[in-house]
N, C-alpha and C positions, 0 to 999 in steps of 0.2 A: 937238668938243672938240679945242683943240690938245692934241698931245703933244711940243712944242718941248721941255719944262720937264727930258725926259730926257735930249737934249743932251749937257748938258755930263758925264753919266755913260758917254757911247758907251765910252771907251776899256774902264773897269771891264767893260760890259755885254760888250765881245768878249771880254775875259780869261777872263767867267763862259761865254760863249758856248763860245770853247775849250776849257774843261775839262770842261765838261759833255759835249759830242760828245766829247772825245777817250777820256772816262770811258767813256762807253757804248762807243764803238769798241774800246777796249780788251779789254771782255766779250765782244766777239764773238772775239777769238784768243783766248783763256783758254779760250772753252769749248770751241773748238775741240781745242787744243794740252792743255789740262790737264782738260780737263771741268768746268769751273766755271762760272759758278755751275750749269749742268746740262749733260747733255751731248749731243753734237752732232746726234746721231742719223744721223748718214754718216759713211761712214770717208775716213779722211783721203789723198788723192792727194799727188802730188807739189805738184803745183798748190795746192790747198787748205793743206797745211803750209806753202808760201812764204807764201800769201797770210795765214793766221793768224799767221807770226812778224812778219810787216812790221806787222800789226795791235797784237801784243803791245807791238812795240819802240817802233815807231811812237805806237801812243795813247800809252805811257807819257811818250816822249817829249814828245805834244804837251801832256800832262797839267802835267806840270811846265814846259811852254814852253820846250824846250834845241833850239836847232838849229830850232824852229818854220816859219820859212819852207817851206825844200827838203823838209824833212820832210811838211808838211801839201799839198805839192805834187807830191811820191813818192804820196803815200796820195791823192790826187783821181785820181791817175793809176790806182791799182788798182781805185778805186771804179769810175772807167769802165769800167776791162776789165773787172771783177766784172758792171756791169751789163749790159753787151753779151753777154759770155760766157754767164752764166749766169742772166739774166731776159730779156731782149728778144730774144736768138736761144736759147733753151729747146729742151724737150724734142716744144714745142707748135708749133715754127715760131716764125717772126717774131712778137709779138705788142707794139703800140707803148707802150699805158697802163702805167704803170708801178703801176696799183692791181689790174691784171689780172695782169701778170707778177710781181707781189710784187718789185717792184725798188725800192718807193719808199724803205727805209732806205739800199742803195745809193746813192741815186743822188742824197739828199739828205747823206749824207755828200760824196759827191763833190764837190758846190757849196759846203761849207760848208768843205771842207777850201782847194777853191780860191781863194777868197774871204781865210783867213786867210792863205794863199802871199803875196796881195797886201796883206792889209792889215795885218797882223802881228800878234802875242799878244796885243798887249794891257801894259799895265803891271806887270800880277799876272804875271812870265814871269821864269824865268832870263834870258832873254836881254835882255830890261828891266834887269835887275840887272846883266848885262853891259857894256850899253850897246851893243846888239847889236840891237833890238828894228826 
């Protein structure tokens, strides 16, 4: 079966794409930083607080689509170190699977965040309404 016929919806499709990751991202500093929606169940380092307020500012950011590019290209950047740092060099050694190291919401942020860096919000965005997009 083709699926050509979604096409011409690509732009809407990364907007919803956007907000959805950036929604979920978001959750992850909130529960961090404020315990919501549960909470983190480690305590917060200096590290971890950086990386949760870029999370908070950042998803919201790319939620509403302001500044989206640098923004979701800040946040691919963390996701690496997140994933390097803290699943592929672990507590275990090196370990490469990202299904073994539990890195794979890292790491698929990461790509998805770099991805929107280049290919931008989408039309549903401030910066759409900018003329910024």
């Amino acid at each position: 079966m083709n699926f050509t016929f979604l096409a011409p919806y690509e732009p809407q499709l990364r907007s919803i794409l956007r907000i959805m990751t950036a929604a979920t991202f978001f959750t992850h500093g909130t529960q961090k930083l404020f315990e919501w929606p549960a909470k983190a169940g480690f305590p917060l380092s200096t590290l971890t607080y950086t990386a949760a307020t870029l999370e908070v500012i950042g998803g919201f950011l790319l939620i509403i689509g302001l500044f989206s590019r640098p923004v979701a290209f800040i946040l691919s950047g963390l996701m690496a170190c997140a994933y390097f740092m803290g699943h592929a060099f672990g507590a275990n050694g090196f370990v490469f699977f990202p299904l073994l190291n539990r890195g794979e919401a890292a790491m698929l942020f990461c790509f998805i965040f770099l991805y929107l860096s280049a290919a931008g919000p989408g039309p549903w965005s401030v910066d759409a309404q900018r003329g910024q997009a």
